[in-house]
C-alpha positions as MATLAB code, in Angstrom:
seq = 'XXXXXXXXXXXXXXXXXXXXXXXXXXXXXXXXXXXXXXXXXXXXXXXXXXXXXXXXXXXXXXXXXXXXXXXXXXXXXXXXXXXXXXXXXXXXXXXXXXXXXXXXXXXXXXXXXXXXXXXXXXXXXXXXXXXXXXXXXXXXXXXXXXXXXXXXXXXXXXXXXXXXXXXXXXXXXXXXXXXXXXXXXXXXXXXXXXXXXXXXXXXXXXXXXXXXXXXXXXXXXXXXXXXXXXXXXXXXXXXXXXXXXXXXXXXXXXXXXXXXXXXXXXXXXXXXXXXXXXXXXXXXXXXXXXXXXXXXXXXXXXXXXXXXXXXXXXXXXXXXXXXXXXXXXXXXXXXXXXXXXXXXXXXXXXXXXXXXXXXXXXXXXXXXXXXXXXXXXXXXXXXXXXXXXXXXXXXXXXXX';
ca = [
      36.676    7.078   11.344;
      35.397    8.509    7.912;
      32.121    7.923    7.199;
      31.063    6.498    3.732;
      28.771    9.541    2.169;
      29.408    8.741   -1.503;
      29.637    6.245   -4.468;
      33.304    7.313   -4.155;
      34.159    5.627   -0.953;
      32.682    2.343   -2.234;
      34.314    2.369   -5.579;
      37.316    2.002   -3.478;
      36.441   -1.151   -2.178;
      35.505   -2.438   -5.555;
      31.733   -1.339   -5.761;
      29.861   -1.789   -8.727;
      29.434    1.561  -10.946;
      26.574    3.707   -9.740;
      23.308    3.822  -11.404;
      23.536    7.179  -13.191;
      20.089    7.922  -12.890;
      17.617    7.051   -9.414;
      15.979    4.187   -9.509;
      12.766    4.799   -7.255;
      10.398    2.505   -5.622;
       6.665    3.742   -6.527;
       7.671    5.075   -9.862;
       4.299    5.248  -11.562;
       3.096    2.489  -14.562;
       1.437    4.967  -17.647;
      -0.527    3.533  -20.272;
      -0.706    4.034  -23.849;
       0.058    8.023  -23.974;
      -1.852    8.167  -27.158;
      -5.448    6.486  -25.628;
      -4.749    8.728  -22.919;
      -4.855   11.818  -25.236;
      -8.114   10.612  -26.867;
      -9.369   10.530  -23.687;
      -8.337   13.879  -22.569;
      -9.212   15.300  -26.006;
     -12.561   13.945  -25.065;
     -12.933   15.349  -22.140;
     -12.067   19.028  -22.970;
     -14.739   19.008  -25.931;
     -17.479   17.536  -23.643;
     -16.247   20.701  -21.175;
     -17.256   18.281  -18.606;
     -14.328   18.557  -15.936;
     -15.934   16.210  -12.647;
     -19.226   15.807  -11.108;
     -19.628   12.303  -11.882;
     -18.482   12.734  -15.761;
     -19.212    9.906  -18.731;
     -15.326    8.578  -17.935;
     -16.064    8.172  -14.542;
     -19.555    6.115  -15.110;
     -17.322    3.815  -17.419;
     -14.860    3.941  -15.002;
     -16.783    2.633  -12.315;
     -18.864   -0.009  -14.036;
     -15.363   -1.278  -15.532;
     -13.808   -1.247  -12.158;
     -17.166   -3.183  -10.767;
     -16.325   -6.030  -13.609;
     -12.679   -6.292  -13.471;
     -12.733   -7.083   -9.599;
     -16.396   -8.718   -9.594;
     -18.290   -6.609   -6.757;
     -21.688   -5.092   -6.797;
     -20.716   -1.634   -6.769;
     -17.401    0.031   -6.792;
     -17.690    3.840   -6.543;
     -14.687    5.849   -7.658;
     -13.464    8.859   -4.753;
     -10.687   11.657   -5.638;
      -8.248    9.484   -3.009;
      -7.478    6.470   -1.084;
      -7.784    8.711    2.206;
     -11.040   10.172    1.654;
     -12.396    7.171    0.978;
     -11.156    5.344    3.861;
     -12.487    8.372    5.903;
     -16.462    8.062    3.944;
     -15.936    4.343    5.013;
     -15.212    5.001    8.159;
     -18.490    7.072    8.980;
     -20.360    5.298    6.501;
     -20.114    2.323    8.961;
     -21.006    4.453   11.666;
     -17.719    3.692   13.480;
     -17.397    5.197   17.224;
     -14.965    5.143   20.072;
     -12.501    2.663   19.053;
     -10.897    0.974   16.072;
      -8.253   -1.809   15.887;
      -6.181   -1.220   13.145;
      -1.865   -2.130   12.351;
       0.659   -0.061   13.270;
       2.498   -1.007   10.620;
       0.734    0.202    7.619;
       1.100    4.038    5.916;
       0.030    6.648    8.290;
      -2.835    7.709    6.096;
      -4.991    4.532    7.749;
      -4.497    5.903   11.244;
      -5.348    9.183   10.469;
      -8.324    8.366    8.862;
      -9.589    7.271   12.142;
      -8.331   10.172   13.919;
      -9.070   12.789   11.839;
     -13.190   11.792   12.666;
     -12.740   11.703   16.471;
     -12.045    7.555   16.471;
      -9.081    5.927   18.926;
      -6.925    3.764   16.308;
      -5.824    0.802   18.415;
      -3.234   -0.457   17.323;
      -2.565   -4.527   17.014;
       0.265   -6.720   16.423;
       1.073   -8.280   12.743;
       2.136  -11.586   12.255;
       5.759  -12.156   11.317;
       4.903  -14.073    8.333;
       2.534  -12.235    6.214;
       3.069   -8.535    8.034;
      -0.834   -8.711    8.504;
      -3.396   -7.810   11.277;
      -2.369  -10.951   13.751;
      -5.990  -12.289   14.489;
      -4.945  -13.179   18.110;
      -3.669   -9.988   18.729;
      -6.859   -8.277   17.132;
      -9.254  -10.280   19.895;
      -6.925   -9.642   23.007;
      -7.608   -6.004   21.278;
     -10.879   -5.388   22.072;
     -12.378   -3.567   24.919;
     -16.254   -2.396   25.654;
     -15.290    0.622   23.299;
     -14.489   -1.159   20.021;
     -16.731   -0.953   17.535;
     -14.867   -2.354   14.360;
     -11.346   -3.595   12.832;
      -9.532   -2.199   10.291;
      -7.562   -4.564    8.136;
      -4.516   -3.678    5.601;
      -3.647   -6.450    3.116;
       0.097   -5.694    2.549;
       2.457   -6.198   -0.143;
      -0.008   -7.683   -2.689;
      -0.949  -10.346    0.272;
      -4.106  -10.614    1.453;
      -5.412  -10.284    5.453;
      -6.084  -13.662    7.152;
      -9.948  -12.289    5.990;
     -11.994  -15.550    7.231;
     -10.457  -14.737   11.183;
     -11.147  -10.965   11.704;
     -14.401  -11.767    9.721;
     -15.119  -14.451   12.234;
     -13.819  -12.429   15.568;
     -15.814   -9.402   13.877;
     -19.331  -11.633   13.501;
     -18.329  -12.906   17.680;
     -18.286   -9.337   18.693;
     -21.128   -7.642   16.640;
     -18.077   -5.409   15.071;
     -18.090   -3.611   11.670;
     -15.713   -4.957    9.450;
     -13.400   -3.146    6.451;
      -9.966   -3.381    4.924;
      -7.847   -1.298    3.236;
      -6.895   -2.746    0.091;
      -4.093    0.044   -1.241;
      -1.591   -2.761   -1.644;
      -3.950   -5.202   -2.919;
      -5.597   -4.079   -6.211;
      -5.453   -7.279   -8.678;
      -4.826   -9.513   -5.914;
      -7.239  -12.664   -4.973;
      -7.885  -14.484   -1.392;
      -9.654  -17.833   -1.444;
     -10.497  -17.522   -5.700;
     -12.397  -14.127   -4.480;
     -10.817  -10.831   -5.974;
      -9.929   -8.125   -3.072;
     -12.819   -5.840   -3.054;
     -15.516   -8.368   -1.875;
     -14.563   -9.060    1.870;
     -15.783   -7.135    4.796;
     -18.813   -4.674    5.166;
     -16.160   -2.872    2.411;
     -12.695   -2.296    0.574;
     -11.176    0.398    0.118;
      -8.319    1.209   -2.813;
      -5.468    3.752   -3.216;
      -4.814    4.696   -6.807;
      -2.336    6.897   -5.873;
       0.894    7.615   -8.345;
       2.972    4.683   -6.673;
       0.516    2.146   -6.646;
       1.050   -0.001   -9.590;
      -2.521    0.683  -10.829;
      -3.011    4.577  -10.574;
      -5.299    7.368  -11.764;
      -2.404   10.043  -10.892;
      -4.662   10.389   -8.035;
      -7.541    8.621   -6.506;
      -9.170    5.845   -4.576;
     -12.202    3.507   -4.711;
     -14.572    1.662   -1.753;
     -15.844   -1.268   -3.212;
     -18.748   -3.061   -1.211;
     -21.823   -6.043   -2.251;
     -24.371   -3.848    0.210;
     -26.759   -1.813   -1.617;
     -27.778    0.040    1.824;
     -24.479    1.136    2.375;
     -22.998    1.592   -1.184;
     -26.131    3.943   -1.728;
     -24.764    5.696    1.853;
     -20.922    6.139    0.291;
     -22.670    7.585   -3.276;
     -24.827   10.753   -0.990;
     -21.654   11.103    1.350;
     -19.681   11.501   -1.919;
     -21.068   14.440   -3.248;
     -22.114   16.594   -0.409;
     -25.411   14.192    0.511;
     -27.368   15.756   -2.566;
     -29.732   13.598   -4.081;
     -30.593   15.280   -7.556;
     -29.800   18.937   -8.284;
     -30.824   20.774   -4.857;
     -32.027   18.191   -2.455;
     -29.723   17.144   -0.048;
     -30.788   14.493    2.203;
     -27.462   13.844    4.100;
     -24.420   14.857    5.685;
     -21.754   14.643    2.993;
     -18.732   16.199    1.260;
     -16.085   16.407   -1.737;
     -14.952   13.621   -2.384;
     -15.630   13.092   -6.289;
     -13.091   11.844   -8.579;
     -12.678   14.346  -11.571;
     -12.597   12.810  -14.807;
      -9.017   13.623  -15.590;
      -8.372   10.679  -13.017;
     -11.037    8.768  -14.901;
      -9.593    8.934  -17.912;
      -6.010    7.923  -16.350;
      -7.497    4.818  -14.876;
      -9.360    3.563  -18.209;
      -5.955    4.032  -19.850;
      -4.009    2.067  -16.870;
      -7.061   -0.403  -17.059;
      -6.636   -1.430  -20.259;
      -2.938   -2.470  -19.667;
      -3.019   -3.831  -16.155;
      -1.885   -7.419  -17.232;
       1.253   -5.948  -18.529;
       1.887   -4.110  -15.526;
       1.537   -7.018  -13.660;
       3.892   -9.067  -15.717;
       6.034   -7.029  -15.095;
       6.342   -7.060  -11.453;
       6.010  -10.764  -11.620;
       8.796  -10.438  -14.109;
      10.803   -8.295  -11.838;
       9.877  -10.578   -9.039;
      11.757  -13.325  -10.163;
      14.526  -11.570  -11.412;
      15.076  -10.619   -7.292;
      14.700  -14.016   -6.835;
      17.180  -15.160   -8.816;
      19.651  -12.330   -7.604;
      19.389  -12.699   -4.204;
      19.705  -15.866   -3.682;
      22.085  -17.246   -1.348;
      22.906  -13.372    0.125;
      23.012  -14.320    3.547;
      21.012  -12.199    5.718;
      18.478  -11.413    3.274;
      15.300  -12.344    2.947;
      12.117  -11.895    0.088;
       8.853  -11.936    1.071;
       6.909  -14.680   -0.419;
       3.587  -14.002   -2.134;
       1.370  -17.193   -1.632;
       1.097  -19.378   -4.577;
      -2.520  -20.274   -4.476;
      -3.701  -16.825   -4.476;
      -3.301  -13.952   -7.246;
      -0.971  -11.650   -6.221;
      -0.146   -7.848   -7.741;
       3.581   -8.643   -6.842;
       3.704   -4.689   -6.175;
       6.550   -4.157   -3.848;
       9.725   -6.413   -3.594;
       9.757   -6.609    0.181;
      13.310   -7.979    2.140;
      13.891   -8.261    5.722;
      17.650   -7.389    6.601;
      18.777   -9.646    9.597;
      21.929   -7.454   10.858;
      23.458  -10.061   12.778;
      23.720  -12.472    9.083;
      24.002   -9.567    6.623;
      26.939   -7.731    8.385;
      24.705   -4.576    8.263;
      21.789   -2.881    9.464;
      18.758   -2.331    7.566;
      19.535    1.451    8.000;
      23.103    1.424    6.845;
      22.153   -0.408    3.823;
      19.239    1.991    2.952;
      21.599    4.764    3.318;
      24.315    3.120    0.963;
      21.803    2.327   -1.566;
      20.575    6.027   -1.540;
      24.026    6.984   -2.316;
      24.440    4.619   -4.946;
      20.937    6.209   -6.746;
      19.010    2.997   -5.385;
      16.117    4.683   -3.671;
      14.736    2.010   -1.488;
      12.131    2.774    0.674;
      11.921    1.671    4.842;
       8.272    0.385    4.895;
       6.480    1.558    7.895;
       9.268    2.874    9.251;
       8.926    3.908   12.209;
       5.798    2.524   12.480;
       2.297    4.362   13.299;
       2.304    3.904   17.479;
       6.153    6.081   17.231;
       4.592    8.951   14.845;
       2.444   12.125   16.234;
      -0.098   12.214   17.800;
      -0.165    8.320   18.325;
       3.419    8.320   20.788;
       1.936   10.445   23.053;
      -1.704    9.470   23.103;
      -0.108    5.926   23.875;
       3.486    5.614   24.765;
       3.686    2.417   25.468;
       2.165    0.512   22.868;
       5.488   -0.893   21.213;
       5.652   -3.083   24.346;
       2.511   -4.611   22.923;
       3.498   -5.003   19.227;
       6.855   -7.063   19.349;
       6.756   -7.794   15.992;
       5.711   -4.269   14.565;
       8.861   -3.246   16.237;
      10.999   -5.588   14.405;
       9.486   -5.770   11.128;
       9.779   -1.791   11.451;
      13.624   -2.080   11.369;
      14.135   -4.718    9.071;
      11.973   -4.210    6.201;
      13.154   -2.402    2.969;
      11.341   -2.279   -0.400;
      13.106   -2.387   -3.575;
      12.152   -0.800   -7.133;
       9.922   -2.739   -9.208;
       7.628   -1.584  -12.104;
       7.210   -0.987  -15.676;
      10.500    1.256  -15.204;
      12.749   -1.175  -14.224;
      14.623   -3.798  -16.163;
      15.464   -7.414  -15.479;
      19.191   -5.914  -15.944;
      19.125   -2.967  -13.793;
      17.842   -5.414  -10.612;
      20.862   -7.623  -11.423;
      23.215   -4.716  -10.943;
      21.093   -3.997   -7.645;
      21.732   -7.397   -6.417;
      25.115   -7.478   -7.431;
      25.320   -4.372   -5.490;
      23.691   -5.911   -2.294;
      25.806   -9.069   -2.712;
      29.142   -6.482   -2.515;
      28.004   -4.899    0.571;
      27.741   -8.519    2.251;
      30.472   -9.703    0.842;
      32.714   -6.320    1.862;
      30.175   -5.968    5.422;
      33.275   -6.005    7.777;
      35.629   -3.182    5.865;
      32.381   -1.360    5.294;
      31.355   -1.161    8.927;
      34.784   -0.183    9.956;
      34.418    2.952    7.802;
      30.534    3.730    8.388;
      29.591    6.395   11.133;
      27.797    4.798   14.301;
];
């Protein structure tokens, strides 16, 4: 049978035309170009390139007031800074912590000598299942690891309660979360800490670059030594530390992308409900909802794929859409426990997360953003409703 490899063989079935340029899930929001040159312009004259710069200062205190926490201390990226969490906390032996998140929060617990444990998610919200956390803990465990996904937040009042039962540390990564709410509480206040990606993809970004946010003055004065080296004035250093300053290039990014965060986020809550509105009634498919009563950064436009309803697998479809310059992205796929060195540290854990496994091969994330249009995610939709629509002739014609 011939396999479908190109626009081509779907225009013969009556595909919509293909998007003549990528659309691409990630694609990074950029404020006004011209504050960004003032900034910049700024920062050359000053000659002042990074050790905690004037940007970064305003930076931080602005970052501190937008999400209402004592102290949120700017770091070059959302991996160092979960790793100066990490041994800020003075985490040992073992840490429970989702499979299905990036890789990045499992190897921050690796990388410093730590045994990620991995626990199941619910099926709901795709977060740490609180059940599965407490059947998770052994003599060894010495915190949990949440990761609010998809704009949604961690069930935060369990793990904080299982943490408190077990004398466990307690921190979340917050990469998805950034201008989200739990409870009327902005992300950034729960746990011993919080710690943000403002990576390039993330709809808030600095081009690079990451925050921990925390209300405890011990251990926010801790993250600020670790930070840069463990010096404490110009040649004393008191502490174990190292690089991770944010340069105030990134600074000057995030001000910029600061300024104009409520239009990135309508936006997204734009684009949201233009998915809504095309998707609905595609069998087979189906959006994740953000809950109502909280805030919500409406960053990714998450659908499950049920193969059996659809007509397709998730994997077929992601392939299709590639071809058709969608560029959808298979969030966690495979899932941490099936990546190195986690599969052969622990081969079996997928027997004990069930619903890792099948969130893993049904999930696929869609292209939202300040470069997408309400019109160009109707001609995705359209697109998706085809392959339903055509599922039986495509799947006769689709390599196995």
């Amino acid at each position: 049978m011939k396999a479908l490899r190109s626009s081509t063989d779907l225009a013969a079935l009556g595909a919509p035309p293909m998007f003549p340029e990528p659309l691409l899930v990630g694609r990074p929001n950029i404020g006004n170009k011209e504050r960004l040159f003032t900034y910049l312009s700024e920062i050359l004259e000053r000659r002042w390139l990074t050790n905690h710069g004037v940007l970064v200062q305003e930076f931080e205190r602005r970052l501190a007031q937008y999400l209402g926490v004592k102290h949120a201390i700017p770091i070059c990226n959302g991996t160092v800074a979960l790793e100066l969490a990490i041994r800020a906390l003075d985490l040992t032996g073992e840490v429970i912590v989702p499979s299905f998140t990036f890789i990045a929060t499992a190897h921050a617990l690796h990388w410093q000598g730590l045994r990620p444990v991995f626990a199941d998610v619910d099926p709901n919200t795709h977060t740490l299942d609180p059940a599965a956390v407490e059947a998770a803990i052994t003599p060894r465990t010495t915190g949990i690891l949440g990761v609010h996904l998809w704009g949604r937040a961690c069930d935060t009042e369990a793990l904080a309660a299982i943490a408190r039962r077990h004398n466990l540390r307690l921190l979340f990564d917050a990469a998805h979360a950034f201008g989200c709410s739990h409870g009327g509480t902005m992300i950034g206040n729960f746990g011993d800490c919080e710690v943000f990606s403002f990576h390039a993809t993330k709809f808030f970004n600095t081009s690079e670059g990451g925050a921990i946010c925390t209300n405890d003055d011990s251990l926010a004065a801790k993250l600020r030594l670790m930070k840069n080296f463990g010096f404490q004035g110009y040649d004393n250093v008191v502490y174990v530390g190292t690089n991770g300053k944010m340069p105030e290039i990134c600074a000057a990014m995030g001000l910029t992308n600061l300024e104009e965060i409520e239009d990135f986020l309508a936006a997204n809550r734009r684009n949201l409900r233009a998915y809504e509105d095309g998707l609905r009634g595609i069998e087979g498919l189906t959006l994740a909802r953000m809950p109502s009563e909280a805030r919500s950064n409406c960053q990714y436009v998450v659908v499950e794929i049920d193969a059996d309803r659809f007509g397709l697998s998730r994997d077929v479809v992601y392939r299709l859409l590639h071809d058709e310059q969608v560029i959808a992205r298979r969030y966690f796929h495979p899932g941490c426990h099936r990546m190195e060195p986690y599969r052969t540290l622990d081969p079996d854990a997928g027997r004990r997360l069930p619903e890792t496994e099948r969130l893993a091969g049904r999930v696929l994330c869609f292209p939202t953003g300040t470069q997408t249009s309400p019109e160009q995610i109707a001609q995705i939709c359209a697109l998706l409703r085809f392959l339903q629509e055509n599922a039986r002739d495509i799947r006769g014609r689709v390599a196995a």
